[in-house]
C-alpha positions in Angstrom: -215.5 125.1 -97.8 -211.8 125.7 -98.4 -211.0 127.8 -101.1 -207.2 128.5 -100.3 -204.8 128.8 -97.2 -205.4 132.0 -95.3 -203.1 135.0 -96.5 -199.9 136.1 -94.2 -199.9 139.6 -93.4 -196.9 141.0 -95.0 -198.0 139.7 -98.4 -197.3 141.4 -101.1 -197.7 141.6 -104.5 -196.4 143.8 -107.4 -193.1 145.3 -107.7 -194.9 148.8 -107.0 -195.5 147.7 -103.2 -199.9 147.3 -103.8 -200.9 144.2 -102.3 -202.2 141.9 -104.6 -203.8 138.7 -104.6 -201.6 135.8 -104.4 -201.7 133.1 -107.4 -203.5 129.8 -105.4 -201.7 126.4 -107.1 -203.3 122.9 -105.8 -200.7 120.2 -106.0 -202.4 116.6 -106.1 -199.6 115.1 -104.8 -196.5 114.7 -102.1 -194.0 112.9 -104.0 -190.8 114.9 -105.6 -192.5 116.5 -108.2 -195.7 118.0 -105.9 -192.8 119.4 -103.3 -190.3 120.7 -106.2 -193.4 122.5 -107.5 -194.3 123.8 -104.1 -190.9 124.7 -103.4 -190.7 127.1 -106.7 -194.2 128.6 -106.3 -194.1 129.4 -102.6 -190.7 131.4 -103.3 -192.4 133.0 -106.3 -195.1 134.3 -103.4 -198.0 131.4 -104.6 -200.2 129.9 -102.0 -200.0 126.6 -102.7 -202.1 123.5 -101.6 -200.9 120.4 -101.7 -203.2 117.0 -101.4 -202.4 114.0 -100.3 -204.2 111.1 -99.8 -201.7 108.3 -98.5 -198.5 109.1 -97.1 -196.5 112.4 -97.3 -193.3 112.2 -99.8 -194.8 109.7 -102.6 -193.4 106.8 -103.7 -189.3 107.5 -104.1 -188.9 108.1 -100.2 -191.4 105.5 -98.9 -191.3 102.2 -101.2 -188.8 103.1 -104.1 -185.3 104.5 -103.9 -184.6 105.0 -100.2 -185.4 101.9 -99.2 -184.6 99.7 -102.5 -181.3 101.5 -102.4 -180.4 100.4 -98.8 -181.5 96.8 -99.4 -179.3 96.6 -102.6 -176.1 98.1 -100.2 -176.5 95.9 -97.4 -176.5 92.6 -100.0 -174.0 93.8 -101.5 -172.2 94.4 -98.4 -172.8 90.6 -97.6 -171.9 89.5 -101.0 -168.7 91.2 -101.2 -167.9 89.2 -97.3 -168.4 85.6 -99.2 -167.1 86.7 -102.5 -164.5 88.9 -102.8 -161.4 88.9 -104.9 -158.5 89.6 -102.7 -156.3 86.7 -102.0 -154.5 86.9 -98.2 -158.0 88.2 -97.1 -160.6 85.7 -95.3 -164.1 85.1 -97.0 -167.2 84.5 -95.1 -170.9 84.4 -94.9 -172.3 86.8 -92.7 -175.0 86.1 -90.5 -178.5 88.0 -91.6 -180.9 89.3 -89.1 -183.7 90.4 -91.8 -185.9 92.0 -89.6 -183.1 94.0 -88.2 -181.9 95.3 -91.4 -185.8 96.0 -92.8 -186.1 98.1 -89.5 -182.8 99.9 -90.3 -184.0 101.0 -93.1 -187.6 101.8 -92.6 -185.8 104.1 -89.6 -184.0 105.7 -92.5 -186.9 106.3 -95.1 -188.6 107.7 -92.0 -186.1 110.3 -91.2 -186.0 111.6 -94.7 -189.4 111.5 -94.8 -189.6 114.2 -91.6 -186.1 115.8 -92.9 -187.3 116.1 -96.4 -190.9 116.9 -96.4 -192.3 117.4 -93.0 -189.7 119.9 -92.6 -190.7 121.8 -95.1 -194.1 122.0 -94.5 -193.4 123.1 -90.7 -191.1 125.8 -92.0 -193.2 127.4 -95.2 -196.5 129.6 -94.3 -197.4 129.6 -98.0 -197.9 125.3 -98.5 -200.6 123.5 -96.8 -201.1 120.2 -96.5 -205.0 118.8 -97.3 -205.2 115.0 -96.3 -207.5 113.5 -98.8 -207.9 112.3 -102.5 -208.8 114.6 -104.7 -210.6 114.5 -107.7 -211.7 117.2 -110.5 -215.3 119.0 -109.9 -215.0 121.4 -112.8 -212.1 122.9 -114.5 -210.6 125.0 -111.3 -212.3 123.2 -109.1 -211.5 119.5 -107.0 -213.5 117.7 -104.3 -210.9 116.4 -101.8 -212.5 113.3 -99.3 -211.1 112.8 -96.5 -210.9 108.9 -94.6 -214.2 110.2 -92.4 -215.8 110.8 -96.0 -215.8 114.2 -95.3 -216.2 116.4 -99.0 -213.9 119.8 -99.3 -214.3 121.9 -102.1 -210.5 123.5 -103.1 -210.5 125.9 -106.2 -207.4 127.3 -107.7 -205.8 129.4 -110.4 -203.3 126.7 -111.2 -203.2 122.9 -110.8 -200.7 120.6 -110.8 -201.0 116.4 -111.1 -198.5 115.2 -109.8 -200.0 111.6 -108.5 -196.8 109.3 -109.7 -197.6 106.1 -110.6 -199.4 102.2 -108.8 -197.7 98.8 -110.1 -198.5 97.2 -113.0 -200.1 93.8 -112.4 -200.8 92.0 -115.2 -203.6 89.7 -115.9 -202.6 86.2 -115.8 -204.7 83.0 -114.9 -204.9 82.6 -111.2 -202.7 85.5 -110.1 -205.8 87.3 -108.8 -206.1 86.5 -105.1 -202.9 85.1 -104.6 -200.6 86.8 -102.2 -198.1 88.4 -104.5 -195.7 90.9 -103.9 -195.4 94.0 -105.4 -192.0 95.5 -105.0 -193.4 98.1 -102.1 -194.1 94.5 -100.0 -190.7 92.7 -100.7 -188.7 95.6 -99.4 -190.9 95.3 -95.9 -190.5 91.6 -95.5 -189.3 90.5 -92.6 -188.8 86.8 -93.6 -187.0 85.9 -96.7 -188.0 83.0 -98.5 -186.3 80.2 -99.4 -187.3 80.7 -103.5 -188.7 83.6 -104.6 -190.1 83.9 -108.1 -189.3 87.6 -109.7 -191.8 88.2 -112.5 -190.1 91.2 -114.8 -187.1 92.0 -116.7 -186.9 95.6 -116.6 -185.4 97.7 -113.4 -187.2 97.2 -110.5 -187.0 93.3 -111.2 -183.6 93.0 -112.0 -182.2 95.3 -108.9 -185.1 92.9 -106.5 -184.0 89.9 -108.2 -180.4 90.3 -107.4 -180.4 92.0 -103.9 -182.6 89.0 -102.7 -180.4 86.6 -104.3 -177.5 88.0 -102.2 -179.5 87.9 -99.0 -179.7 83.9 -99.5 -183.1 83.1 -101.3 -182.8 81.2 -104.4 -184.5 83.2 -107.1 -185.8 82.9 -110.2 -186.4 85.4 -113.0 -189.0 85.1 -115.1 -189.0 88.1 -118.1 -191.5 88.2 -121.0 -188.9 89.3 -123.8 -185.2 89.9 -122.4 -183.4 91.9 -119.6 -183.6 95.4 -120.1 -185.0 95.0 -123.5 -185.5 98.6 -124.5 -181.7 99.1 -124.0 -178.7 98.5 -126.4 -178.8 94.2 -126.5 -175.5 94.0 -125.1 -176.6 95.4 -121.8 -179.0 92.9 -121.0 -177.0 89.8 -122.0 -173.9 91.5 -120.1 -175.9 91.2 -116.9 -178.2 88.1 -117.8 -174.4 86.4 -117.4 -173.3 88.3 -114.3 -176.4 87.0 -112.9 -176.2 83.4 -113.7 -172.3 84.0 -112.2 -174.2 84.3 -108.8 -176.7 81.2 -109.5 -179.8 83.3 -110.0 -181.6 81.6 -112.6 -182.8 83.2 -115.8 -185.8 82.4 -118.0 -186.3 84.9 -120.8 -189.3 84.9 -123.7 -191.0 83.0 -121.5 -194.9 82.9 -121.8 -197.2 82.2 -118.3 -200.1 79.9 -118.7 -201.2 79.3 -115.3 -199.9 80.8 -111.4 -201.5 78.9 -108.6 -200.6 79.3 -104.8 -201.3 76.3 -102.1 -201.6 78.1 -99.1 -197.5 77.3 -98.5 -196.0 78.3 -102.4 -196.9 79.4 -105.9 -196.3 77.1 -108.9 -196.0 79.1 -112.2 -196.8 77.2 -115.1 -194.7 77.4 -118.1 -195.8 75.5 -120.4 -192.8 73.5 -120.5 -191.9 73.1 -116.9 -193.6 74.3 -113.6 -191.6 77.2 -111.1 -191.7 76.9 -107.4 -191.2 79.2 -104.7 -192.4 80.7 -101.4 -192.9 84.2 -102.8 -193.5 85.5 -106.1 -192.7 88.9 -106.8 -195.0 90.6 -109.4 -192.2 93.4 -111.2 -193.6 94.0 -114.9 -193.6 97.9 -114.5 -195.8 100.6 -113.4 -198.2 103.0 -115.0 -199.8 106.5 -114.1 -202.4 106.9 -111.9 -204.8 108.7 -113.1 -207.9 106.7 -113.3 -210.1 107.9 -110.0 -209.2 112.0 -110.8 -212.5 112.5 -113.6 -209.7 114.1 -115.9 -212.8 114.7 -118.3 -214.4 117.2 -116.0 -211.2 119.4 -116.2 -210.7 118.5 -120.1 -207.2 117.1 -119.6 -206.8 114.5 -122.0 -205.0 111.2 -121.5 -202.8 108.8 -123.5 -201.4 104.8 -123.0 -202.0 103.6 -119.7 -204.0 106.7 -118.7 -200.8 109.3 -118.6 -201.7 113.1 -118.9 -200.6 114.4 -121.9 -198.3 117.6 -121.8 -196.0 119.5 -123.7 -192.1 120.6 -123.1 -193.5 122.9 -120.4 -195.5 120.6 -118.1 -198.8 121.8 -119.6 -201.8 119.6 -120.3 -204.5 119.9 -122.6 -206.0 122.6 -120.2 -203.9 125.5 -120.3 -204.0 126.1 -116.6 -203.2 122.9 -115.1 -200.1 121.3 -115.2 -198.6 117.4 -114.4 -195.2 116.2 -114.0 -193.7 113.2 -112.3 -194.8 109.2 -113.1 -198.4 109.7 -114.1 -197.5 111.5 -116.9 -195.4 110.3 -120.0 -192.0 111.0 -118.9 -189.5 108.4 -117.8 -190.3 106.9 -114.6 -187.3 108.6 -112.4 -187.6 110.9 -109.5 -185.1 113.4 -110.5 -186.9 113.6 -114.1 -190.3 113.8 -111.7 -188.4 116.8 -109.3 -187.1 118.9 -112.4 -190.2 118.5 -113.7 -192.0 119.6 -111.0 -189.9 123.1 -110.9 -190.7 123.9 -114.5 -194.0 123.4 -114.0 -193.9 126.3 -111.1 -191.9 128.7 -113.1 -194.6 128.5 -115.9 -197.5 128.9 -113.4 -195.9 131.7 -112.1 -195.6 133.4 -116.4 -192.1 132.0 -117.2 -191.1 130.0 -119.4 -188.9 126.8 -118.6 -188.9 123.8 -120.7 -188.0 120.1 -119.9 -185.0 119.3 -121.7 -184.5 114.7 -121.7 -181.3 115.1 -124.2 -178.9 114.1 -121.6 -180.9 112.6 -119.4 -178.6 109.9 -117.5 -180.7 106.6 -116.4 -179.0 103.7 -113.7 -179.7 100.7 -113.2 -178.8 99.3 -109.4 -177.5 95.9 -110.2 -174.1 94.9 -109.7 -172.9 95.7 -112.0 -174.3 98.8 -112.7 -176.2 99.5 -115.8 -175.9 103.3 -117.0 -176.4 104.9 -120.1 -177.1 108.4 -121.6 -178.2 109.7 -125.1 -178.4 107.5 -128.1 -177.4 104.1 -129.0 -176.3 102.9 -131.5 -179.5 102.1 -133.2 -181.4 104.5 -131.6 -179.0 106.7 -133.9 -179.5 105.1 -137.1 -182.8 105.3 -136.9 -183.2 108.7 -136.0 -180.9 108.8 -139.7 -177.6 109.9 -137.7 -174.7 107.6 -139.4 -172.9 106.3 -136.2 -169.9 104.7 -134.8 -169.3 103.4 -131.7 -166.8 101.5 -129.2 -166.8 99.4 -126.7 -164.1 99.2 -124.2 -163.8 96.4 -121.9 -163.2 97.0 -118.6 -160.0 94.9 -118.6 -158.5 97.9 -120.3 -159.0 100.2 -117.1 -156.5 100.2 -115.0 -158.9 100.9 -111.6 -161.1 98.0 -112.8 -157.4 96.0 -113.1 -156.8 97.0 -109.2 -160.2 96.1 -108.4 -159.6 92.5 -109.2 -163.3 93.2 -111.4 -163.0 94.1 -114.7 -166.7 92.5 -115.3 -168.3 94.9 -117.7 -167.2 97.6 -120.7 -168.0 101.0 -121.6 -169.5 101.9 -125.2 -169.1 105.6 -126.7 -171.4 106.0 -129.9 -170.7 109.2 -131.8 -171.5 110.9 -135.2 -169.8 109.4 -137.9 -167.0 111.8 -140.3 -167.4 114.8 -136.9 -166.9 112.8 -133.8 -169.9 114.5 -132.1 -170.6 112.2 -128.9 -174.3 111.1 -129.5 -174.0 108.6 -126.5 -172.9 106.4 -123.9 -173.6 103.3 -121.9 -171.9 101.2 -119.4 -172.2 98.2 -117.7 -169.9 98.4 -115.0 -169.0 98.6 -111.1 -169.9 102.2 -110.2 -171.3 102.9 -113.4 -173.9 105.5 -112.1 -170.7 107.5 -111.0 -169.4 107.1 -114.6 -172.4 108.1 -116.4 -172.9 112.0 -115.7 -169.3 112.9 -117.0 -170.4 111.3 -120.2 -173.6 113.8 -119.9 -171.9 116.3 -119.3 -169.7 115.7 -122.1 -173.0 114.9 -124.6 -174.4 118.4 -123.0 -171.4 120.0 -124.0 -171.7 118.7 -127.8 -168.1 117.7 -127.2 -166.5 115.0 -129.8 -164.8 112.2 -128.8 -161.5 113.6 -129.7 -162.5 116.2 -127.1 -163.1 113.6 -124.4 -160.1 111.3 -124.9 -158.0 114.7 -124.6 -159.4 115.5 -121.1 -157.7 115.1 -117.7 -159.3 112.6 -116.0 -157.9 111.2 -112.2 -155.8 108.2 -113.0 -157.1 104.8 -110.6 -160.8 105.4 -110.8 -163.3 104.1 -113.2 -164.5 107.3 -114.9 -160.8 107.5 -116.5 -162.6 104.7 -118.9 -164.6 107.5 -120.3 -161.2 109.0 -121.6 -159.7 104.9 -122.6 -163.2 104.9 -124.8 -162.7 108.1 -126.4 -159.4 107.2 -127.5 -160.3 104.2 -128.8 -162.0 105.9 -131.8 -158.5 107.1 -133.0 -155.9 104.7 -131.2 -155.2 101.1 -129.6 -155.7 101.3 -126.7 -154.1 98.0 -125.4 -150.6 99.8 -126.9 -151.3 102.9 -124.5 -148.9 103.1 -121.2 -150.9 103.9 -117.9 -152.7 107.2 -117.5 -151.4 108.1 -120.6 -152.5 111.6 -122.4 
């Protein structure tokens, strides 16, 4: 029976130089949040345990941003080749080796894998790694099983969950059996098909959707209600258009009676007409899991979807044990899931942080980007805040002008009579580079008359911030280059 790592020698406890017993944390977990919260605890002198029942670094590092991100890259890379804007300058398709390019990645999400994690196992006495799935025996107590079905008993004074999230597949006639992709297996395929089917319209289907468009498969986008419906409208039907630019078709409000698959394709039944293709890619979100922990014999409560409840401070409805990351209510991203995580430490260890989403900045990968931070518009009113807003069009930015792409706009919304920036979202080339100066700003509680009077470089696309700012008070189209 394992009841925590074995104490270092040179261990020590209170300022007064006793030795004291260290605080034992069990992490259920590898992901960003579970290492964060390692991390933090080992440097407060914790012995920490974390457990792990697939493979180490959870789900950012091994099937979601490393290896999404490189896949969006390289087809961009080979749409930019055929597609370009600059005259004088040849345009061509480049040849794909798929397999070549899934290995190059993989290769990559390895590497940070070993440089990220492993690493920091191999270096720090005071985390262990427990391969096994864990689930709750009693309050301080879980039962971690091994793959030889070997049972472990681990006890603790503090717990974290920190088990992210599985895809959401939903529950449509004669989808069950069929060989579907979820987004982990379309970024390991070595074969592209000729048609692929993306089922979604939020962010992993709209970044998949596009990236395998670009590597040569003819897609089509299926989305119950529209793109990026839980955004500011013209967001969505921004880059419903940039997608139809590039021949990806779009079906939105669309309703599924029937998905069958032949051995050689699906056919996904409309209703109105009938959708072929080689794959189908199931994208319709992901929720918490949570279900195989017995949560009930630890009295942590639950809410939609199974996600553990907590509070500002990463605590659940049992004082001592903590979550943080995807299986918990907070937005689905791994730097939310990694702050998280170190708040969570600092209270286990008697502090007192708190997770603060104000400013949060969210991006979507598409091209181009989606980015936004703070309030909309109608998220505003609603909230009672009377609001303004505007909306700059990229053709207004001189970089974007240069660029040959002035696809896209940036939108300021900000309290009406004070100027207080409440907001901001873009839909534009490099928009995730735009988007944490307008945090910043919102952090700040700067107005927009603030914003419009800051230096910003002249030729790059964050100058836009300053273009928008001043287009609560001037015209903008009258304004000479880079002027103050």
């Amino acid at each position: 029976m394992i009841t925590r790592p074995r104490r270092s020698e040179d261990e020590t406890g209170t300022t007064s130089g006793k030795r004291a017993e260290a605080l034992r944390i069990a992490i259920i977990g590898s992901g960003s949040a579970a290492f964060a919260c390692a991390i933090r605890a080992a440097e407060g002198g914790a012995r920490v345990t974390l457990i792990e029942s697939g493979t180490l670094g959870g789900t950012c590092v091994n099937v979601g941003c490393v290896p999404s991100k490189i896949l969006i890259r390289g087809a961009h890379i080979r749409h930019l080749a055929a597609h370009h804007p600059f005259a004088g300058l040849a345009r061509q398709e480049l040849a794909l080796d798929n397999a070549a390019r899934v290995a190059q990645q993989q290769a990559r999400a390895g590497e940070l894998r070993r440089t990220k994690y492993q690493s920091i196992l191999d270096a720090n006495p005071n985390i262990h790694l427990m391969k096994g799935r864990a689930h709750f025996l009693e309050p301080h107590a879980l039962a971690v099983t091994d793959v030889a079905g070997r049972e472990r008993r681990v006890t603790a004074d503090r717990i974290l969950i920190a088990t992210g999230s599985t895809p959401v597949v939903p529950d449509l006639p004669g989808l069950a059996g069929t060989p579907y992709w979820t987004s982990a297996d379309a970024l390991v395929a070595n074969a592209l098909p000729e048609r692929l089917i993306v089922l979604g319209g939020s962010v992993v289907a709209v970044e998949l959707a596009q990236a395998f468009a670009r590597l040569s498969s003819r897609v089509t986008l299926l989305a119950r209600s529209t793109l990026l419906s839980r955004e500011d409208p013209a967001l969505g039907a921004s880059l419903r258009e940039a997608f139809e630019a590039e021949a990806l078709r779009v079906l939105t409000h669309v309703r599924i009676d029937r998905v069958a698959f032949d051995g050689h394709a699906f056919r996904v039944d409309l209703g109105s007409e009938v959708v072929r293709g080689e794959r189908l890619l199931v994208a319709t979100g992901r929720a918490p899991h949570t279900a195989d922990l017995a949560l009930e014999r630890a009295g942590v409560a639950t809410g939609r979807n199974g996600a553990v409840v907590i509070d500002d401070r990463l605590r659940t409805s049992a004082g001592h044990i903590f979550a943080a990351g995807d299986c918990t209510n907070l937005p689905q991203f791994v730097y939310v899931a990694a702050a998280a995580g170190t708040r969570a430490a600092i209270n286990m260890l008697g502090g007192d942080a708190r997770l603060d989403l104000s400013t949060m900045p969210a991006v979507v990968f598409t091209d181009p980007q989606v980015a936004t931070v703070g309030l909309s518009e109608t998220q505003a009113r609603t909230q009672g805040i009377a609001a303004e807003s505007r909306t700059l069009d990229l053709g207004q930015v001189p970089r974007a002008l240069v660029n040959f792409d002035t696809r896209g706009f940036i939108k300021l919304v900000a309290e009406a009579g004070s100027g207080r920036l409440l907001g901001a979202q873009a839909f534009a080339p490099q928009a995730g580079e735009i988007i944490q100066s307008a945090a910043l700003a919102l952090r700040a509680g700067m107005t927009v008359e603030a914003l419009g009077d800051q230096l910003f470089p002249y030729l790059t696309m964050v100058e836009g911030l300053k273009l928008a700012a001043q287009a609560f008070s001037k015209d903008v189209e009258h304004l000479s280059c880079c002027a103050g």
